[in-house]
ChimeraX commands (.cxc) that place a marker at each C-alpha (Angstrom):
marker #1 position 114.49,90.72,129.64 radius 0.5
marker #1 position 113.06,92.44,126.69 radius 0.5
marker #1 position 111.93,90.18,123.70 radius 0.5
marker #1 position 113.90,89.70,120.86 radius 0.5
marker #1 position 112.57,91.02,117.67 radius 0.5
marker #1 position 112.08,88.68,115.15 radius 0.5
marker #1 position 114.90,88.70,111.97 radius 0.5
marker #1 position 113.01,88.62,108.57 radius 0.5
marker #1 position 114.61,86.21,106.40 radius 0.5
marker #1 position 113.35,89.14,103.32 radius 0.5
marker #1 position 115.32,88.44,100.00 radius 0.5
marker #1 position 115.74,84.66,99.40 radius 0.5
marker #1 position 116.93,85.26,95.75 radius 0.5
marker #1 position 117.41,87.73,92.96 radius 0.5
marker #1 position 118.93,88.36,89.52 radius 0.5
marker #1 position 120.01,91.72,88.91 radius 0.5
marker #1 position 117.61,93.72,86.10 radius 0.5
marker #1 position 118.01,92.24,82.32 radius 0.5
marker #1 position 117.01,93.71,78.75 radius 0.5
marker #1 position 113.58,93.05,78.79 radius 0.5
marker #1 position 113.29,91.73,75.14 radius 0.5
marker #1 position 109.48,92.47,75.23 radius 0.5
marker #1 position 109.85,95.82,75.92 radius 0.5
marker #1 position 113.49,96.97,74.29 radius 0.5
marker #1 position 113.47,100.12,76.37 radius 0.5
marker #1 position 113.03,98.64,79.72 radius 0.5
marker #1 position 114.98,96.37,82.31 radius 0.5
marker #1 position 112.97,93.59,83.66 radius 0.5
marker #1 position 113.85,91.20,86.79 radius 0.5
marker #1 position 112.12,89.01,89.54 radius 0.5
marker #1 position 112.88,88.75,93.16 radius 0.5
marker #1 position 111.72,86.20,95.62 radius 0.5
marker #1 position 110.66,87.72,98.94 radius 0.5
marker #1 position 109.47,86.39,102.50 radius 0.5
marker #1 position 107.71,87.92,105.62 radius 0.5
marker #1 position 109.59,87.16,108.90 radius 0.5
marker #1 position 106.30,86.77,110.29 radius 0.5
marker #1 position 102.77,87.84,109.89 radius 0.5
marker #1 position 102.50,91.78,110.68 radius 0.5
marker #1 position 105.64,92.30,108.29 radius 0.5
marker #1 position 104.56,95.04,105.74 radius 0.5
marker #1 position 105.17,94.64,102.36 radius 0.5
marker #1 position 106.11,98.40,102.14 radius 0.5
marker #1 position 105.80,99.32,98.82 radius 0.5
marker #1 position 103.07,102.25,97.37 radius 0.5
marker #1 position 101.81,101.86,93.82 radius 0.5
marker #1 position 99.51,103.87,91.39 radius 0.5
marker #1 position 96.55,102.06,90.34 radius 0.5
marker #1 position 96.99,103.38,87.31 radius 0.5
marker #1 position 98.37,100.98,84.81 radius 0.5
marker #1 position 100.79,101.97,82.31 radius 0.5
marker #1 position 102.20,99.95,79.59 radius 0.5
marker #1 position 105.20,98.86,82.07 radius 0.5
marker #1 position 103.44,97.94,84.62 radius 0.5
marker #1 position 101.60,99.88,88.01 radius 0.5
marker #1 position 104.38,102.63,88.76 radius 0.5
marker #1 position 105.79,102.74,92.21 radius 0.5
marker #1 position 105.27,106.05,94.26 radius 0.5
marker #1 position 106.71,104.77,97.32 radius 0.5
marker #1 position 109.16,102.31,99.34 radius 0.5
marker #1 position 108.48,102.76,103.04 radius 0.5
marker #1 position 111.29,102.71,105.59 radius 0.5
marker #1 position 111.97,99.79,107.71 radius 0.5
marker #1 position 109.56,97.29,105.81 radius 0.5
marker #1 position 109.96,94.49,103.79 radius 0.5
marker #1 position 111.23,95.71,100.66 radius 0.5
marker #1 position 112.90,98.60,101.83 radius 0.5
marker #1 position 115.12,95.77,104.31 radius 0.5
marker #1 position 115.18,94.04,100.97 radius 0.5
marker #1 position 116.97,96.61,99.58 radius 0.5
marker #1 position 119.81,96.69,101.88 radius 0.5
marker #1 position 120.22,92.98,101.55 radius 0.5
marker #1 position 120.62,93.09,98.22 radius 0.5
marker #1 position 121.05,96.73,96.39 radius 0.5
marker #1 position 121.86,94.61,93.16 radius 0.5
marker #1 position 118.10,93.73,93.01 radius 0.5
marker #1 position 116.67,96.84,94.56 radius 0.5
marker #1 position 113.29,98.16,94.11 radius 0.5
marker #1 position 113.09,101.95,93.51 radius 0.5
marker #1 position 110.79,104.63,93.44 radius 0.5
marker #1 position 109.51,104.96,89.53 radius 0.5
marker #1 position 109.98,100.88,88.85 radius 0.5
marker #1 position 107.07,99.42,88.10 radius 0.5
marker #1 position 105.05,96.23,89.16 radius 0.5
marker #1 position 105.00,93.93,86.91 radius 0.5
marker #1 position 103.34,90.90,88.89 radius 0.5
marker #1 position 103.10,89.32,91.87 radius 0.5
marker #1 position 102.60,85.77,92.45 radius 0.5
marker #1 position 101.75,84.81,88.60 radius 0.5
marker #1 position 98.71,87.75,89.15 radius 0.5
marker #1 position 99.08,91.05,87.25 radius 0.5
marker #1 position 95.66,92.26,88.40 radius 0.5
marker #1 position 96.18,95.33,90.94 radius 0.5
marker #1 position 93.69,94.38,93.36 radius 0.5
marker #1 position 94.63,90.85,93.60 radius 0.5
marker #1 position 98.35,91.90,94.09 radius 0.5
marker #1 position 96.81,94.38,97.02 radius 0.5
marker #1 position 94.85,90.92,98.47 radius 0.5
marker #1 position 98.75,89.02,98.56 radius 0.5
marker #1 position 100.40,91.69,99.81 radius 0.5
marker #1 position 97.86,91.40,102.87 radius 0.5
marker #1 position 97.82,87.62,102.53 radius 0.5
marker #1 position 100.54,86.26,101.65 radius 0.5
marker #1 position 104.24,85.70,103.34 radius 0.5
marker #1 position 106.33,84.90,100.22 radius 0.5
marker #1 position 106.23,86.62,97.23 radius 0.5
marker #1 position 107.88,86.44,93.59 radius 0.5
marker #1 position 107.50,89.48,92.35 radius 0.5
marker #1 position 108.54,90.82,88.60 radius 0.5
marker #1 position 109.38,94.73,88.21 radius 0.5
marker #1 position 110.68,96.80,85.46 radius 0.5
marker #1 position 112.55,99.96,84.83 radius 0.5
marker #1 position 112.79,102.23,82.00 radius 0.5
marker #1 position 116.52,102.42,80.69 radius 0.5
marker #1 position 118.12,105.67,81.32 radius 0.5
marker link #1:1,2 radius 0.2
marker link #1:2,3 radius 0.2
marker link #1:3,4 radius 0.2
marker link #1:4,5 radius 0.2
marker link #1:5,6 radius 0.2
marker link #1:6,7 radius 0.2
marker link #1:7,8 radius 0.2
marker link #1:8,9 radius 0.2
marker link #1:9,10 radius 0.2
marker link #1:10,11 radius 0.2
marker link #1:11,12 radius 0.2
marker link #1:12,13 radius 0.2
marker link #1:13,14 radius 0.2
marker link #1:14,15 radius 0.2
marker link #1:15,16 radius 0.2
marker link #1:16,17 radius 0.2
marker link #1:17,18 radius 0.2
marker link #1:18,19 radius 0.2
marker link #1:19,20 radius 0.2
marker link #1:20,21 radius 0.2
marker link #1:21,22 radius 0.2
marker link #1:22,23 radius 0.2
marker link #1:23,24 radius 0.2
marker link #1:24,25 radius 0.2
marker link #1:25,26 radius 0.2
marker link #1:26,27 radius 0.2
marker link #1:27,28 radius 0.2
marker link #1:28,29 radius 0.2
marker link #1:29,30 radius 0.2
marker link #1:30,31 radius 0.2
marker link #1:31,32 radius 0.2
marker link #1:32,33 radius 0.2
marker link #1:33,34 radius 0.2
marker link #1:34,35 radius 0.2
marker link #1:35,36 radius 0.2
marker link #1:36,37 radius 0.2
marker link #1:37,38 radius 0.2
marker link #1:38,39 radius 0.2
marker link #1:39,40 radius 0.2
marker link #1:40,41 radius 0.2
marker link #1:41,42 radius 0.2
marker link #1:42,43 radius 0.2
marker link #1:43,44 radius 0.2
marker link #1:44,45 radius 0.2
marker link #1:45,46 radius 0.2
marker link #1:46,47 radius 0.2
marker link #1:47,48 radius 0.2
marker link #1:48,49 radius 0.2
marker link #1:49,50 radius 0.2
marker link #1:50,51 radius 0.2
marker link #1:51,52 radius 0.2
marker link #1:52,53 radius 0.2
marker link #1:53,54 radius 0.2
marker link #1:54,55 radius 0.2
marker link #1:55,56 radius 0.2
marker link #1:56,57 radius 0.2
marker link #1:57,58 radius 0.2
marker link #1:58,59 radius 0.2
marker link #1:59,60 radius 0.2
marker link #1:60,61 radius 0.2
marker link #1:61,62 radius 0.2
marker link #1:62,63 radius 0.2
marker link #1:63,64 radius 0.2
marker link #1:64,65 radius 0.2
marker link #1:65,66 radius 0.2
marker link #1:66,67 radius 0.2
marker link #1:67,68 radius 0.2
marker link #1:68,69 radius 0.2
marker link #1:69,70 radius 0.2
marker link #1:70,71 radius 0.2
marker link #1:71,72 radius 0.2
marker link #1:72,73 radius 0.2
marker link #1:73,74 radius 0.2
marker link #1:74,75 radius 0.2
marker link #1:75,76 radius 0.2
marker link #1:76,77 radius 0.2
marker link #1:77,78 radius 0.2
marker link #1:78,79 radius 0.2
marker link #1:79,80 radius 0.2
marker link #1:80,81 radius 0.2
marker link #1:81,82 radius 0.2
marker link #1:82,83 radius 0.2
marker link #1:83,84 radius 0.2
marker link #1:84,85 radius 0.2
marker link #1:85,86 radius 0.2
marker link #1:86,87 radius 0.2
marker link #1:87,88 radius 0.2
marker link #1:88,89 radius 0.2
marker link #1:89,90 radius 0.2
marker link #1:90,91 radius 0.2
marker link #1:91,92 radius 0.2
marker link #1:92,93 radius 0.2
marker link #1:93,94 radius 0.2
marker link #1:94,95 radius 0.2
marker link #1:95,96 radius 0.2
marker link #1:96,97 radius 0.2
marker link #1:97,98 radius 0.2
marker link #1:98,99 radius 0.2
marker link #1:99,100 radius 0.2
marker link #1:100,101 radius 0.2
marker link #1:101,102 radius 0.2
marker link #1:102,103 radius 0.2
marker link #1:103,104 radius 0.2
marker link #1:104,105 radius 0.2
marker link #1:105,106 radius 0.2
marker link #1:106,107 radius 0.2
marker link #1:107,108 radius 0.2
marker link #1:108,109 radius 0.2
marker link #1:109,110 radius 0.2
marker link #1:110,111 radius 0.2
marker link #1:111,112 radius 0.2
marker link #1:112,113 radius 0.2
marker link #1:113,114 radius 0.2
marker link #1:114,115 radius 0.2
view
Protein backbone atom coordinates (compact mmCIF):
# COMPACT_ATOMS: atom_id res chain seq x y z
CA UNK A 1 0.00 0.00 0.00
CA UNK A 2 1.37 3.27 -1.05
CA UNK A 3 1.56 6.07 1.68
CA UNK A 4 -0.83 8.61 1.94
CA UNK A 5 0.33 12.06 1.28
CA UNK A 6 -0.05 14.31 3.89
CA UNK A 7 -3.19 17.16 3.49
CA UNK A 8 -1.84 20.70 4.33
CA UNK A 9 -4.21 22.38 6.49
CA UNK A 10 -2.74 25.91 4.23
CA UNK A 11 -5.24 28.89 4.75
CA UNK A 12 -6.58 28.98 8.36
CA UNK A 13 -8.07 32.52 7.84
CA UNK A 14 -8.35 35.53 5.59
CA UNK A 15 -10.13 38.83 4.93
CA UNK A 16 -10.50 39.72 1.49
CA UNK A 17 -8.11 43.00 0.38
CA UNK A 18 -9.33 46.51 2.07
CA UNK A 19 -8.51 50.32 1.21
CA UNK A 20 -5.33 50.56 2.67
CA UNK A 21 -5.83 54.04 4.35
CA UNK A 22 -1.97 54.44 4.52
CA UNK A 23 -1.49 54.13 1.13
CA UNK A 24 -4.96 55.48 -0.68
CA UNK A 25 -3.96 53.82 -3.93
CA UNK A 26 -3.43 50.38 -2.69
CA UNK A 27 -5.48 47.34 -1.20
CA UNK A 28 -3.98 45.89 1.84
CA UNK A 29 -4.95 42.41 3.65
CA UNK A 30 -3.41 39.62 5.92
CA UNK A 31 -3.72 35.94 5.66
CA UNK A 32 -2.85 33.33 8.18
CA UNK A 33 -1.05 30.35 6.65
CA UNK A 34 0.28 26.80 7.89
CA UNK A 35 2.74 24.10 6.53
CA UNK A 36 1.18 20.56 6.53
CA UNK A 37 4.46 19.50 7.55
CA UNK A 38 8.05 20.40 7.39
CA UNK A 39 9.30 20.12 3.57
CA UNK A 40 6.07 22.21 2.55
CA UNK A 41 7.38 25.17 0.39
CA UNK A 42 6.26 28.40 0.94
CA UNK A 43 6.17 28.97 -2.90
CA UNK A 44 6.24 32.39 -3.41
CA UNK A 45 9.34 34.47 -5.45
CA UNK A 46 10.00 38.06 -4.45
CA UNK A 47 12.34 40.94 -5.63
CA UNK A 48 14.65 42.08 -3.08
CA UNK A 49 14.13 45.18 -4.18
CA UNK A 50 11.92 47.21 -1.96
CA UNK A 51 9.48 49.54 -3.25
CA UNK A 52 7.30 51.83 -1.38
CA UNK A 53 4.49 48.92 -1.27
CA UNK A 54 6.32 46.48 -0.20
CA UNK A 55 8.98 43.58 -1.95
CA UNK A 56 7.02 42.87 -5.34
CA UNK A 57 6.13 39.32 -6.10
CA UNK A 58 7.65 37.76 -9.37
CA UNK A 59 6.38 34.42 -8.75
CA UNK A 60 3.72 31.88 -7.14
CA UNK A 61 4.98 28.35 -7.76
CA UNK A 62 2.59 25.53 -8.61
CA UNK A 63 1.55 23.01 -6.15
CA UNK A 64 3.08 24.84 -2.98
CA UNK A 65 1.79 26.46 -0.18
CA UNK A 66 0.42 29.55 -1.38
CA UNK A 67 -0.39 28.57 -4.67
CA UNK A 68 -2.84 25.54 -2.69
CA UNK A 69 -3.73 28.62 -0.72
CA UNK A 70 -5.06 30.11 -3.50
CA UNK A 71 -7.48 27.54 -4.47
CA UNK A 72 -8.75 27.38 -0.95
CA UNK A 73 -9.55 30.63 -0.84
CA UNK A 74 -9.39 32.84 -4.29
CA UNK A 75 -11.08 35.68 -2.14
CA UNK A 76 -7.66 36.13 -0.38
CA UNK A 77 -5.38 35.13 -3.19
CA UNK A 78 -1.88 36.10 -3.62
CA UNK A 79 -0.92 37.16 -7.18
CA UNK A 80 1.89 37.81 -9.22
CA UNK A 81 2.68 41.84 -8.88
CA UNK A 82 1.23 41.96 -4.99
CA UNK A 83 3.61 42.84 -2.81
CA UNK A 84 4.98 41.63 0.66
CA UNK A 85 4.22 43.58 3.10
CA UNK A 86 5.40 41.43 6.24
CA UNK A 87 5.68 38.33 7.54
CA UNK A 88 5.45 37.39 11.05
CA UNK A 89 5.54 41.16 12.54
CA UNK A 90 9.20 41.29 10.36
CA UNK A 91 9.34 43.52 7.26
CA UNK A 92 13.06 42.90 6.79
CA UNK A 93 13.59 40.72 3.47
CA UNK A 94 16.09 38.48 4.75
CA UNK A 95 14.42 37.72 7.92
CA UNK A 96 11.13 36.96 5.97
CA UNK A 97 13.56 34.54 3.67
CA UNK A 98 14.87 32.89 7.35
CA UNK A 99 10.70 32.16 8.25
CA UNK A 100 9.87 31.07 5.16
CA UNK A 101 12.66 28.29 5.77
CA UNK A 102 11.81 28.17 9.46
CA UNK A 103 8.76 28.59 10.21
CA UNK A 104 5.28 26.45 9.72
CA UNK A 105 2.68 29.21 10.29
CA UNK A 106 2.76 32.38 8.92
CA UNK A 107 0.64 35.77 9.04
CA UNK A 108 1.53 37.40 6.31
CA UNK A 109 0.33 41.16 5.11
CA UNK A 110 0.34 41.92 1.16
CA UNK A 111 -0.81 44.74 -0.89
CA UNK A 112 -2.00 45.55 -4.33
CA UNK A 113 -2.09 48.58 -6.33
CA UNK A 114 -5.82 49.50 -7.27
CA UNK A 115 -6.56 49.10 -10.85
Amino acid sequence: VAPVAPVAPVGQACAPPEQDVSKPHCLIWTINIKKGDSDDKFGVVWSTKKEKEGYPITAIRPGKLISRFNEEQPECAVQVGDYLVMMNGNSNEEEMKKHCLEETEFEVVLRRKRA
